[in-house]
C-alpha positions in Angstrom: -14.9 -6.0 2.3 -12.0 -3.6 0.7 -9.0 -4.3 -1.1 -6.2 -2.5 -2.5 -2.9 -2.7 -4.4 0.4 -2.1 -2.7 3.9 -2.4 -3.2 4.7 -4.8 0.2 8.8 -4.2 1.0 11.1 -6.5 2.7 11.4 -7.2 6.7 14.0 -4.5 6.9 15.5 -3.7 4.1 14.2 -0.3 3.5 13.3 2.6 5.5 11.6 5.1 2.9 10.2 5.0 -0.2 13.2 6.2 -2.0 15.4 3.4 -0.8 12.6 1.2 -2.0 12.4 2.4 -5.3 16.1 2.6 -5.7 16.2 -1.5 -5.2 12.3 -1.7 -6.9 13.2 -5.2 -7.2 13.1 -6.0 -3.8 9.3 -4.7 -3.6 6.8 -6.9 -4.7 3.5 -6.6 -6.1 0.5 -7.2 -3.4 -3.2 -6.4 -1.6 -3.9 -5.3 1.3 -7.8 -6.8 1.8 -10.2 -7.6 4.3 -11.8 -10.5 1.5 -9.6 -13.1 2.9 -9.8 -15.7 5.3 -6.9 -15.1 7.4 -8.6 -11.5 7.6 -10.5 -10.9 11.0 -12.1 -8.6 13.3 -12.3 -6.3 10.1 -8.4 -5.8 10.0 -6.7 -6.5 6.8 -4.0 -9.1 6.1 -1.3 -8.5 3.0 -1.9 -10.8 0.3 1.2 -11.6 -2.2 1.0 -14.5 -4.4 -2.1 -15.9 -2.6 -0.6 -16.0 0.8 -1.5 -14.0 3.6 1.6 -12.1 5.4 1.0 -10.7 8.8 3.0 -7.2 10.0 5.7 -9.2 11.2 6.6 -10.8 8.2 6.9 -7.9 6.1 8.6 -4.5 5.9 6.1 -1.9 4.9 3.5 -1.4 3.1 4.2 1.4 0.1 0.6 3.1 -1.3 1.1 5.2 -4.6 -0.7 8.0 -5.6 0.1 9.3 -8.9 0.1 12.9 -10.1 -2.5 13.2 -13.3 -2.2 16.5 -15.6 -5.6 18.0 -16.7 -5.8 18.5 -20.3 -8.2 20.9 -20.7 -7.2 22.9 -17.9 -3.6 22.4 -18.4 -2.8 21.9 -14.6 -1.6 19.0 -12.4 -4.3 17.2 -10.3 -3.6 14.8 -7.3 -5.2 11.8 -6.9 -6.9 11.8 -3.7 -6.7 8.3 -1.5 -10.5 7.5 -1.3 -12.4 7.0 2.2 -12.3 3.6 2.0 -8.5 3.2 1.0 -8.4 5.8 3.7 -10.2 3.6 6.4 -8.2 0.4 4.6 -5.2 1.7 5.8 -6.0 2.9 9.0 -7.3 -0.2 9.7 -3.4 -1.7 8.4 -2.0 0.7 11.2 -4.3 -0.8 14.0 -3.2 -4.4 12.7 0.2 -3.5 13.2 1.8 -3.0 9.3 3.9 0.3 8.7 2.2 2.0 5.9 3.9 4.3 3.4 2.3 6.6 1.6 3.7 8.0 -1.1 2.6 10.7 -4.4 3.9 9.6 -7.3 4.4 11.4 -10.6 3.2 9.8 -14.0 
């Protein structure tokens, strides 16, 4: 079982992360988990507020990877999606969500 955090945007409002951001309160905070019942077949469902939403009743699904500066080395070092986020998502594809990846500076 996997879960992550997402931002889950609107049916369409949006069609990129920018526009998302630029109305950030349309986004709202979620998971994207197999660890729920409406979850089957090893697919995930989105999970906001305790209710599972299926592809068609949401927009997107926005990941966020942050940029992280090395203080010893003095450099800038990209957070790398893990396998399993990286199988969590694919796995959000198959289901039938539009995922959004997206690096984000800190």
């Amino acid at each position: 079982m996997a879960t992550m955090h997402i931002k889950v945007e609107p049916v369409g409002e949006h069609t990129s992360w920018a526009e998302l951001l630029a109305k950030a309160d349309a986004a709202r905070d979620g998971e994207l988990t197999t660890d729920h019942s409406a979850s089957s077949r090893g697919l995930p469902v989105v999970v906001v507020d305790g209710q599972a939403l299926g592809p068609a009743e949401v927009g997107a699904l926005c990941v966020s990877t942050y940029l992280e500066t090395d203080d010893v080395a003095g450099r800038d070092i990209h957070r790398q999606l893990t396998s399993e986020e990286t199988d969590l998502i694919a796995a959000a594809e198959r289901a039938g969500y539009r995922v959004i990846v997206h690096r984000e500076e800190r």
